[in-house]
RODREN-684179 format. One line per field, with one value per residue (C-alpha): residue number from 1; y, z, x. Coordinates in Angstrom, 1 decimal. Layout:
% residues N
seq: c(NUM,...)
v: c(Y,...)
w: c(Z,...)
u: c(X,...)
This chain:
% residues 407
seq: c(1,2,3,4,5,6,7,8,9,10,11,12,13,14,15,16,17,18,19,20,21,22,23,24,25,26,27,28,29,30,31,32,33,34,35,36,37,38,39,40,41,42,43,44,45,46,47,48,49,50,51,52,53,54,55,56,57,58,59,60,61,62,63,64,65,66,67,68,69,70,71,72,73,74,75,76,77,78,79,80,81,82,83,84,85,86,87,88,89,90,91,92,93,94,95,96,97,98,99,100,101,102,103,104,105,106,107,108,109,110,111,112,113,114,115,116,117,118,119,120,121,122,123,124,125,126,127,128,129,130,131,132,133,134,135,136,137,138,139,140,141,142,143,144,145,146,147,148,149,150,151,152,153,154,155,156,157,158,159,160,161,162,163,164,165,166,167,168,169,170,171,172,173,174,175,176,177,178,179,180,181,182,183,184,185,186,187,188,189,190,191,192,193,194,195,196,197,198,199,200,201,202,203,204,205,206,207,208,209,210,211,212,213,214,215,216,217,218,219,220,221,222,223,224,225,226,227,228,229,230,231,232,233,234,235,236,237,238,239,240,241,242,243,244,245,246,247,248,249,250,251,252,253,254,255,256,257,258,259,260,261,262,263,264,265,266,267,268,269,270,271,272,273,274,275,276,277,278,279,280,281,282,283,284,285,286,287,288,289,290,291,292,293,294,295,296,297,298,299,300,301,302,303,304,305,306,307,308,309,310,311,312,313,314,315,316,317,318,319,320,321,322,323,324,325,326,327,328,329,330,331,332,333,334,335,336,337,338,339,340,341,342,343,344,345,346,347,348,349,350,351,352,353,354,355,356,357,358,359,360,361,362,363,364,365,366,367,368,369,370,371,372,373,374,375,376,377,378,379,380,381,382,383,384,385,386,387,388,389,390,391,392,393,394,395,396,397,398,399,400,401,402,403,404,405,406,407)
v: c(-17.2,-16.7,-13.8,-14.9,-16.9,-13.7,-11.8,-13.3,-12.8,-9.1,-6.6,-6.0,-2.0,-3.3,-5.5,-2.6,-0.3,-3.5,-3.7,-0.1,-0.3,-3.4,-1.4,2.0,-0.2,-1.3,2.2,2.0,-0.3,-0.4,2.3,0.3,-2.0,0.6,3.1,2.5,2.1,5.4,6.7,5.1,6.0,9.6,10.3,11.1,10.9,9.2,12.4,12.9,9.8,9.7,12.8,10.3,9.6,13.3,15.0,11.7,12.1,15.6,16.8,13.4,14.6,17.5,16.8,14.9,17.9,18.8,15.6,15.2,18.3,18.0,14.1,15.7,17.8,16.4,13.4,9.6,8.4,11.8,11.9,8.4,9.3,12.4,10.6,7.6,9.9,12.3,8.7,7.6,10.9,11.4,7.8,8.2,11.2,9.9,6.7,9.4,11.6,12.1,13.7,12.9,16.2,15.8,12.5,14.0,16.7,13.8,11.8,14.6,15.0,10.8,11.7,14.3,11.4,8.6,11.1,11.8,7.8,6.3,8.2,7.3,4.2,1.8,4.2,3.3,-0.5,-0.8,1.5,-0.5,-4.3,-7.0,-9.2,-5.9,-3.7,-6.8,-8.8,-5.4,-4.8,-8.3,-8.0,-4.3,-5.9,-8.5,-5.9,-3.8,-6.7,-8.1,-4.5,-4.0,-6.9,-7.3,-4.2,-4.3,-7.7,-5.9,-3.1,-5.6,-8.0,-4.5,-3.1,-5.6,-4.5,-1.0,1.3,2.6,-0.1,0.2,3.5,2.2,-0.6,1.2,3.5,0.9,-1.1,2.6,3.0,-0.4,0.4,4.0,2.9,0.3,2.1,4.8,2.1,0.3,2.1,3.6,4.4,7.3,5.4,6.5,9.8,12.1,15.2,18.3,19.0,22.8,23.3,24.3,21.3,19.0,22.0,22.7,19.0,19.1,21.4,18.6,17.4,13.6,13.9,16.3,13.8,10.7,13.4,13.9,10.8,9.4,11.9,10.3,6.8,7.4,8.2,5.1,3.6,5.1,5.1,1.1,1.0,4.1,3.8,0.0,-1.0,1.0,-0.9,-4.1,-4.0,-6.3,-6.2,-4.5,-8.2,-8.9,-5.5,-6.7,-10.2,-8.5,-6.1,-8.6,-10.5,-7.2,-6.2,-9.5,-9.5,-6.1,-7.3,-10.1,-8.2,-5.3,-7.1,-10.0,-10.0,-6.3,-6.4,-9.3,-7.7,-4.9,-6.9,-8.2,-5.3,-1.6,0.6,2.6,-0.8,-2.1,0.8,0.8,-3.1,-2.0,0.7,-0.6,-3.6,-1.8,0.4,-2.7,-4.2,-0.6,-1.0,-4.2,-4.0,-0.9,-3.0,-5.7,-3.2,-5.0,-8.7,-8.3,-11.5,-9.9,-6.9,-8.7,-10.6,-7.3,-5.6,-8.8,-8.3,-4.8,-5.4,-7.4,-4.9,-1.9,-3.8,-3.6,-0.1,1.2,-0.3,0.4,4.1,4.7,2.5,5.3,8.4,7.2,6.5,9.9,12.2,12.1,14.2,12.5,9.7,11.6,14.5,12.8,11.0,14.0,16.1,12.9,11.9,15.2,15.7,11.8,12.2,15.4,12.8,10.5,13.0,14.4,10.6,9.3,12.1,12.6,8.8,9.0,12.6,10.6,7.6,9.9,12.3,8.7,5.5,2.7,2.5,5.6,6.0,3.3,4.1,8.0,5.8,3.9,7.4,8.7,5.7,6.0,9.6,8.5,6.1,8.9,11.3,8.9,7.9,11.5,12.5,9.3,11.2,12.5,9.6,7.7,7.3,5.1,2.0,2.3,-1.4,-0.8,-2.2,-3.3,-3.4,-4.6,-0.7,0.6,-2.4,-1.7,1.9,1.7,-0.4,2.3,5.0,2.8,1.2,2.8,5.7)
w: c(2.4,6.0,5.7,6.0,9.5,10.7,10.5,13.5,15.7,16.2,18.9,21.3,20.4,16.6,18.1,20.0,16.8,14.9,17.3,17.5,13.5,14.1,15.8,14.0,10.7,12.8,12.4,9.1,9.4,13.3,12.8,10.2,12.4,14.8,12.2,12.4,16.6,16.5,14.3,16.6,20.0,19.2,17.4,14.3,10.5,8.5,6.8,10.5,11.4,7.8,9.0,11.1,8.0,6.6,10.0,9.9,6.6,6.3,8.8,8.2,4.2,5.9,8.0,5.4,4.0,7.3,8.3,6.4,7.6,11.0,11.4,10.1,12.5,15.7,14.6,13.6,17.5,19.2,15.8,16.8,20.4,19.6,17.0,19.4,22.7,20.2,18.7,22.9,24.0,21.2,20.6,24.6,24.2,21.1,23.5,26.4,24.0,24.4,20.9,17.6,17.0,19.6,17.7,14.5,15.9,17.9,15.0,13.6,16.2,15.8,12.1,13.0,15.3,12.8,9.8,12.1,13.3,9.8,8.5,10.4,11.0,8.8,8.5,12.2,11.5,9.0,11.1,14.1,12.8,12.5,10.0,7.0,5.2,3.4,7.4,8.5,5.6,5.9,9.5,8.7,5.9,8.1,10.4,7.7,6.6,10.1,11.6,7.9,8.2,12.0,12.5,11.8,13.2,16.4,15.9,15.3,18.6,21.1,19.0,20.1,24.0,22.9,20.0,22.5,22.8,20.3,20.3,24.4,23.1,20.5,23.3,25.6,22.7,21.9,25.4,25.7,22.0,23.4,26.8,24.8,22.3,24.8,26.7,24.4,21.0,21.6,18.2,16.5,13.2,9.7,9.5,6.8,5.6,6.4,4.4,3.9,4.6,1.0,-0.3,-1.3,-2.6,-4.9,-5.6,-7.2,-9.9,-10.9,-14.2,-13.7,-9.7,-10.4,-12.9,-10.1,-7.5,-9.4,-10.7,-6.8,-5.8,-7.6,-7.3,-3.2,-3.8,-5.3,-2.5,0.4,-0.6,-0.6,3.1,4.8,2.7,2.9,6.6,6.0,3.3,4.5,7.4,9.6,13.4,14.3,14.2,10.9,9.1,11.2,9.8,6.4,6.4,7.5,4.4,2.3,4.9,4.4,0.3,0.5,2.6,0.2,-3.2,-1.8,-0.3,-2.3,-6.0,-6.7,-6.6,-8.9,-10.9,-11.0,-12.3,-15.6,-16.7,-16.8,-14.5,-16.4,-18.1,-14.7,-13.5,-16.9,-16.0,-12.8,-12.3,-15.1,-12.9,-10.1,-11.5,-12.8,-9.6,-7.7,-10.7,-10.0,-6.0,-6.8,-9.0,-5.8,-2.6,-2.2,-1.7,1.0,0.4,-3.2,-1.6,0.8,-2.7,-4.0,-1.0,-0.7,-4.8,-4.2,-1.8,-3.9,-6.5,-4.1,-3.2,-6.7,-7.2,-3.7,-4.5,-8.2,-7.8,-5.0,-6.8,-9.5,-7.4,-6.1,-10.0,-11.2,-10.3,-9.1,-5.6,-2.3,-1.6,1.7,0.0,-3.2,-1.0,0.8,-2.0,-3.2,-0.5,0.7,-2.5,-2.6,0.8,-0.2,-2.3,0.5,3.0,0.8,-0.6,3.0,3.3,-0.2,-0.5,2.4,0.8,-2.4,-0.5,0.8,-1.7,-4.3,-3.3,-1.9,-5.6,-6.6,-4.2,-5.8,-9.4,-8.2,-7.2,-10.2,-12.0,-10.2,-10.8,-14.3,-14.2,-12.4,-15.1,-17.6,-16.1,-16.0,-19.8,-21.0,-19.1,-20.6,-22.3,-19.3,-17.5,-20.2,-18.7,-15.8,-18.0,-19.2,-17.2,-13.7,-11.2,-7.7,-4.6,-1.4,0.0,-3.0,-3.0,1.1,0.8,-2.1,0.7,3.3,1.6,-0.3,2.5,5.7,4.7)
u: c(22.4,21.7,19.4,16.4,17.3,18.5,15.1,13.8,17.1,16.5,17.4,14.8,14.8,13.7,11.0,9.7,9.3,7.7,5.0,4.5,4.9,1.9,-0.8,0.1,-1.1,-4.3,-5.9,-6.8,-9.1,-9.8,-12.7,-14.4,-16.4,-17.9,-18.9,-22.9,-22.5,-21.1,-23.3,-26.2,-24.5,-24.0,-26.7,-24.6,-26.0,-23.3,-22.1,-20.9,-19.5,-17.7,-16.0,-14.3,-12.4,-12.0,-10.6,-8.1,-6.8,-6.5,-4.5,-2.0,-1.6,-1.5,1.4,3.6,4.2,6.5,7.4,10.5,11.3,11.1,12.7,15.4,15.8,15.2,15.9,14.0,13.6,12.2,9.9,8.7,8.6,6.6,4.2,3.4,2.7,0.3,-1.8,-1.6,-3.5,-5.6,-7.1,-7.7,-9.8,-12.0,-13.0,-13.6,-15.4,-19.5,-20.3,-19.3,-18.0,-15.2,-14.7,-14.0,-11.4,-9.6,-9.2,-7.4,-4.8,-4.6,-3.9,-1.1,0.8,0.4,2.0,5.1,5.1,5.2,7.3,10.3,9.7,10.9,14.2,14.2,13.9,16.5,19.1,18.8,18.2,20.8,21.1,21.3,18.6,17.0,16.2,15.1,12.9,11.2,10.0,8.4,6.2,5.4,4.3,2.9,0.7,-0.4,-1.5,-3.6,-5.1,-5.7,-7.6,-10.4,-10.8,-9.6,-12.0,-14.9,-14.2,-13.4,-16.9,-19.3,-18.5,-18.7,-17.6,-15.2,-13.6,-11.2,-10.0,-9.4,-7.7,-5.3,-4.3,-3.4,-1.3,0.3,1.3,2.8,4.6,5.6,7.3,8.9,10.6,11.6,13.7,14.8,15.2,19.5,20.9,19.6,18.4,19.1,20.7,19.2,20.0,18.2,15.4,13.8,10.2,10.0,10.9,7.7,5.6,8.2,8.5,4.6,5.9,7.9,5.6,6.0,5.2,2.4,0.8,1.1,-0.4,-3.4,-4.5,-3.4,-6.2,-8.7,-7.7,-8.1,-11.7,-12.3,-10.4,-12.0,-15.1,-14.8,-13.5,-15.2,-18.8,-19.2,-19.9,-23.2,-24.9,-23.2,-26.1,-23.8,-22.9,-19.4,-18.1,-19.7,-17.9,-14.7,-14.5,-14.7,-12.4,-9.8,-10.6,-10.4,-6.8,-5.3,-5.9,-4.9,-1.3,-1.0,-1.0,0.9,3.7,4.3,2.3,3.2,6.6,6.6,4.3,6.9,9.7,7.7,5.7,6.4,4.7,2.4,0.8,0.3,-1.8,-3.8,-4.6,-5.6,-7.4,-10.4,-10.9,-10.8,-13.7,-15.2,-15.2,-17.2,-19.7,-20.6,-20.5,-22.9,-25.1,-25.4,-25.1,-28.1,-26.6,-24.4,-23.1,-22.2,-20.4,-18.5,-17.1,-16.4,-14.9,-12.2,-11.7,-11.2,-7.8,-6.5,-6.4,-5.7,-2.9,-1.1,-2.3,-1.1,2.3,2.4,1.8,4.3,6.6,5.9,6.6,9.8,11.0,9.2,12.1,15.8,14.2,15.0,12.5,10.9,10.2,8.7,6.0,5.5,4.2,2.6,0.6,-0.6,-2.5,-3.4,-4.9,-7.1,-9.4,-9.4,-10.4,-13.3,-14.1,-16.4,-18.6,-19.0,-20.9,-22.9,-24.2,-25.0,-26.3,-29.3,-29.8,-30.5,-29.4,-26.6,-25.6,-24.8,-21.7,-19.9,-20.7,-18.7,-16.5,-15.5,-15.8,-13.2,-11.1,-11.4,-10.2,-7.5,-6.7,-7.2,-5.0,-2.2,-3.2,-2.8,0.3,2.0,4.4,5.5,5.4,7.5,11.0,8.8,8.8,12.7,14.4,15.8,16.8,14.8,16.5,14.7,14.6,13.1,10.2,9.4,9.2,6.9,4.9,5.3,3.7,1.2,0.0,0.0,-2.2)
């Protein structure tokens, strides 16, 4: 087999859209770190600077609704041009920005460039790498997993200078990432077929995808309430928050890219994600019973990427076995819904953090999980065919990865 050698002897166009692929995968986390400097710099409660979150995540669930749409239109590299240029200008304009309001509405405009960048990348990646699909594949996880678990290491060293630091350090990297795959980046990557607007909404009335929609929704308010909530009770210094949320990026990386797909190939789907997402509420109960103990919630946070790792991968795994609908339009319909519970998740805590206590957030938290995991439980029938043996192919694995991960 000479595969894997051939990963590393890539194109230089493919290396450009990796390392744009790198620090697109950095913003999940990158805002972590500076969360309490903002809110101290710009005189924002944390209702406010959670918004940071909301405004994000809306208008990108938003957006993959039209993505699909619009890629196939005008094709995977001008969609990747346009996507890069919009996260450039807009992560420019939150470091420039003087109130937390003007924050919020940039991050929003950073949310409509990621939604069109990640969408077309990794068809981009595959279509232009040597070496066939499985090489390709391999380097975007690599990336993938780097830029999750990088970020908010990045966002905590930038933070200490400033907390604009690192929205002036992910437009630099942007810039360098967009003048590099504009020179570079000649073939037009995977062709796909023209998709109506229409498409993902009438997608949701599929039953199986409608059932994974929901119980996605209130799986990402566990989730986000873990990563957008936590650097406020943690107490610690925007390095401090950093160094843990590369511990809870780089579980998160490891489980998602390597344990789930394992996972995948011994166990059905639907047992997996009735494993799961108890210990994932187990694990918010207990870091709300020791919010106190930050040592105790740093424990829990790392715990809770590992299992958001599986779950991420496991549910999108899901969607893209749910129906025989094209694999863009199924995780279009699927993530805008899922992203509606992670834009409502962040401000949501911080409102229950001061109307009783740090403990309270988390325990909503594992209540929504456990929804989550009841949803999935009653539409079982529904869900049946997920379990039936099939097989895996690399493609199928990596794109589960792509829409589990880089939102």
């Amino acid at each position: 087999m000479t595969t894997t050698p051939s990963v590393w002897r890539q194109p230089a166009q493919v290396w450009a859209v990796a390392f744009a692929c790198v620090v697109a995968f950095m913003g999940i986390g990158l805002v972590d770190p500076i969360l309490p400097a903002i809110a101290d710099s710009l005189e924002a409660s944390p209702v406010e600077t959670e918004l940071l979150f909301t405004s994000y995540l809306l208008v990108t669930g938003l957006a993959m609704l039209v993505t699909s749409w619009i890629s196939s239109r005008i094709g995977a590299k001008a969609t990747l041009m346009i996507g890069l240029g919009l996260v450039v200008v807009f992560a420019l304009l939150c470091a420039m920005s003087s109130s937390v309001d003007a924050v919020i509405g940039f991050r929003a405009g950073w949310g409509l460039g990621n939604a069109l960048f990640i969408s077309t990348a990794l068809a981009t990646i595959v279509g232009a790498a040597s070496g066939g699909s499985s090489a390709a594949i391999i380097l975007y996880e690599a990336a993938l997993g780097l830029g999750i678990a990088v970020g908010p290491l990045l966002g905590g060293l930038l933070g200490e200078q400033s907390w604009r630091g690192p929205f002036f350090g992910v437009a630099v990297l942007m810039a360098i990432a967009f003048v590099a795959v504009l020179t570079l980046l000649r073939g037009p990557g995977e062709k796909r077929e023209r998709m109506p607007l229409s498409a993902p909404f009438r997608a949701l009335r599929r039953p199986a995808l409608a059932v994974l929609a929901v119980a996605a929704l209130f799986y990402n308010i566990g989730f986000f309430i873990l990563l957008a909530f936590s650097p406020f009770p943690l107490g610690f210094g925007a390095m401090g928050i950093g160094f843990t949320f590369f511990g809870w990026g780089v579980a998160l990386a490891v489980t998602s890219v390597w344990v789930a797909p394992i996972l995948m190939r011994r166990m059905p789907l639907t047992r997996i994600i009735w494993i799961i997402l108890p210990l994932l509420a187990l694990d918010l109960i207990v870091a709300g019973l020791l919010v106190a103990n930050a040592a105790a919630l740093v424990v829990c946070i790392v715990i809770g990427g590992l299992l958001l790792g599986v779950m991420n991968t496991a549910l999108t795994e899901a969607v893209m076995e749910a129906t025989d609908l094209p694999r863009s339009v199924a995780s279009s319909a699927y993530s805008a819904v899922r992203f509606l519970g992670g834009a409502a998740a962040p401000p949501i805590a911080a409102l229950l953090w001061h109307a009783f206590n740090a403990t309270v957030p988390y325990f909503f938290a594992a209540a929504a999980v456990l929804i989550a995991a009841g949803v999935v439980f009653l539409g079982r029938n529904t869900l049946r065919h997920l379990d039936a043996p099939r097989a895996h192919d690399a493609a199928e694995d990596a794109e589960a990865v792509l829409v589990g991960d880089a939102t």
